[in-house]
C-alpha positions in Angstrom: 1.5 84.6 -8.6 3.1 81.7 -7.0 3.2 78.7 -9.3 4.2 75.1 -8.5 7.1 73.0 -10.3 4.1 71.2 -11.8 2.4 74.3 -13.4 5.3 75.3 -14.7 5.8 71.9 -16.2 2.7 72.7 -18.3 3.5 76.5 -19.1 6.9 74.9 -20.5 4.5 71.6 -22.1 2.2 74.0 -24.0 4.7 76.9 -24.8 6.1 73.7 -26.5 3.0 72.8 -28.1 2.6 76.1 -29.7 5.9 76.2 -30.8 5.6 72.9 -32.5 1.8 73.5 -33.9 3.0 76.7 -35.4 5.1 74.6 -38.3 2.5 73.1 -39.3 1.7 75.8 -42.2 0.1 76.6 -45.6 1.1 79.4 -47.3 -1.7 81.3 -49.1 -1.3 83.3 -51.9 -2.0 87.0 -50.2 1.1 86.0 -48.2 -0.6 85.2 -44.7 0.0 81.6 -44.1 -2.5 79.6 -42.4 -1.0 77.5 -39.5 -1.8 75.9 -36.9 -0.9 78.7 -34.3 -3.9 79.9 -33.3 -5.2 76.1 -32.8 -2.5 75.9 -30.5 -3.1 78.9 -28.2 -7.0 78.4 -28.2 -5.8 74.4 -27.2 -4.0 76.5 -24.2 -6.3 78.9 -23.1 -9.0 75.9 -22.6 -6.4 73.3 -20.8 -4.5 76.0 -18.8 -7.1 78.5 -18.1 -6.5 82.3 -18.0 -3.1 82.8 -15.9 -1.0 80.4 -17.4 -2.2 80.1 -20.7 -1.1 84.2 -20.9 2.5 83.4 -19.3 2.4 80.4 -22.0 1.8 82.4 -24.8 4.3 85.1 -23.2 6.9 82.9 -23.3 6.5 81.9 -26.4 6.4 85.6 -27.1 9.6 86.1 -26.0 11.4 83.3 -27.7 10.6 84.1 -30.8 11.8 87.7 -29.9 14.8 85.9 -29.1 15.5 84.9 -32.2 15.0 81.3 -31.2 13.0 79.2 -34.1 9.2 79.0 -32.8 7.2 81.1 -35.2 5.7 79.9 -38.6 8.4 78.1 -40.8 11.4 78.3 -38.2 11.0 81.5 -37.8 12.3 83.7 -35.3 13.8 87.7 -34.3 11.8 90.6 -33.2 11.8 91.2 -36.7 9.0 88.8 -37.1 6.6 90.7 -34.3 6.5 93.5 -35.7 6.6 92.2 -39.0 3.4 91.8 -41.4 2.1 88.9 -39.4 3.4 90.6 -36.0 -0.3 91.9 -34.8 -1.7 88.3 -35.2 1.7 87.1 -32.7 0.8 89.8 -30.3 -2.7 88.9 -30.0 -1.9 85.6 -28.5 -1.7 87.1 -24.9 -5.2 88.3 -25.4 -6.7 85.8 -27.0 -5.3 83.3 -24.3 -7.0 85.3 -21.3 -9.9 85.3 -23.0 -10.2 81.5 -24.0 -8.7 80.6 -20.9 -11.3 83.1 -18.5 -14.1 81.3 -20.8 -12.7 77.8 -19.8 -12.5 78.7 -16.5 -16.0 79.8 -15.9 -16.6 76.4 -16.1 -19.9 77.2 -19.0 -19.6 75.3 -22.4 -21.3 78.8 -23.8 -18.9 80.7 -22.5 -16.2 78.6 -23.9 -18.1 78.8 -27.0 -18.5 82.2 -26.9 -14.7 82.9 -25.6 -13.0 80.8 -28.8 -15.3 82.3 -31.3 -14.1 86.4 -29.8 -10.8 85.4 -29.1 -10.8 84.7 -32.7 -11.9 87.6 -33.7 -9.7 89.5 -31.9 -6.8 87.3 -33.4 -7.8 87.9 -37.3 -9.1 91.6 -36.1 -5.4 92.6 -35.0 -3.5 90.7 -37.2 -5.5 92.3 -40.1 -5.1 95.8 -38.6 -1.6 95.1 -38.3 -1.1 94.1 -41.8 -2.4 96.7 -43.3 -0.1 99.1 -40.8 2.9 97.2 -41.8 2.5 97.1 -45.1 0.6 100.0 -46.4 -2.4 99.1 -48.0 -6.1 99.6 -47.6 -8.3 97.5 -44.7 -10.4 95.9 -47.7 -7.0 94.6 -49.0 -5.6 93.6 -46.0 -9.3 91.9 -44.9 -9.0 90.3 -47.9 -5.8 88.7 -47.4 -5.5 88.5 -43.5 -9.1 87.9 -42.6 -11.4 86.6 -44.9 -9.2 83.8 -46.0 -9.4 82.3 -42.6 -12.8 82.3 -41.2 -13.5 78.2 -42.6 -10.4 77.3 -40.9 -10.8 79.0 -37.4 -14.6 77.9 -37.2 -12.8 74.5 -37.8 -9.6 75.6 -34.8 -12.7 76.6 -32.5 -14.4 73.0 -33.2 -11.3 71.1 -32.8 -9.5 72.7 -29.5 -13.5 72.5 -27.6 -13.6 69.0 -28.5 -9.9 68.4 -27.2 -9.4 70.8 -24.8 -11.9 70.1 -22.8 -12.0 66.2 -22.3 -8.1 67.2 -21.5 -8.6 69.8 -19.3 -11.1 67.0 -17.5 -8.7 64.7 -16.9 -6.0 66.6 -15.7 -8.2 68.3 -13.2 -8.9 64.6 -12.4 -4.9 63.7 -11.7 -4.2 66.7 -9.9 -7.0 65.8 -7.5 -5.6 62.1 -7.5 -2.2 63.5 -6.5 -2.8 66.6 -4.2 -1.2 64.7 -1.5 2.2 64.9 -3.9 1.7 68.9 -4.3 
C-alpha cells in the first residue's frame, strides 16, 4: 500500500482522535468502563474507510502496547491487551474494516448495517474475552461486558453516522479541490 504524506496525516489525525476519545470514561460497577473508544473507531472506519482506518486502529494498537498512555484512564502496556478489557482493544482492527468497507461501499444501509455488526463484534469479543481472562461464566461476563452497553452503542452508531458521514463528504470534497497539490 502506498500512502501519501496527506493519508498519513489522517492515520496519525484519527489515531489521535482515538487516543483522546478513549478518556472520556465511566466506570460501571461490573468493572467494564464505558468510554468513548468505540465511538472513536466507528468515527474512523466511516471517515477513513477500510485501509486506513485498520492501520489507524493498528497504531493505536501498538502504542498502547508500548506502554504509551492511549487506552481508557491513561492507560497503557501490553498488560492492558490482554488484560480483562484486552478482547474489546483487539477488536478494533476488525471492527474498523468492517465500518470502514461499509462506508466505502458508498450505501447508507450498509453503513447502517456495518456499525450495527461491527458493534457486535466489539461487545462479542470483548465479552468472550472477559470471561477468558477472568474466569467466570458467559452469563456473568454478558452481564457485565455486554448488556450494559447496548443503549450506549445504539447511541455511538447514531452519533459517528451522523458525523462521520457529512465529514467524510467534505473531505472527499477538499481532496478533489486540491488533487492538483497531490
Amino acid at each position: 500500500m502506498n500512502l501519501k504524506i496527506r493519508e498519513l496525516c489522517f492515520i496519525a489525525l484519527f489515531t489521535a482522535v482515538i487516543a483522546v476519545l478513549s478518556q472520556v470514561s465511566i466506570a460501571l460497577p461490573l468493572g467494564v468502563p464505558l468510554s468513548l473508544q468505540t465511538f472513536a473507531v466507528m468515527l474512523t472506519g466511516i471517515i477513513l474507510g477500510a485501509k486506513k482506518s485498520v492501520i489507524a486502529a493498528l497504531v493505536y494498537l501498538a502504542l498502547g502496547a508500548a506502554g504509551a498512555p492511549v487506552f481508557v484512564n491513561f492507560g497503557g502496556g501490553f498488560h492492558r491487551i490482554i488484560g480483562p478489557w484486552g478482547g474489546f482493544l483487539m477488536s478494533y482492527p476488525a471492527v474498523a474494516a468492517i465500518i470502514g468497507l461499509g462506508s466505502d461501499a458508498g450505501k447508507k444501509i450498509r453503513l447502517i448495517l456495518a456499525l450495527a455488526l461491527g458493534a457486535v463484534i466489539n461487545l462479542s469479543a470483548g465479552t468472550l474475552w472477559f470471561a477468558f481472562v477472568s474466569g467466570i461464566s458467559l452469563p456473568e461476563a454478558f452481564a457485565a461486558a455486554f448488556a450494559p452497553f447496548i443503549p450506549a452503542e445504539i447511541i455511538k452508531i447514531i452519533m459517528a453516522f451522523s458525523i462521520g458521514l457529512p465529514v467524510r463528504r467534505l473531505l472527499k470534497i477538499y481532496s478533489r479541490r486540491n488533487a492538483i497539490y497531490n
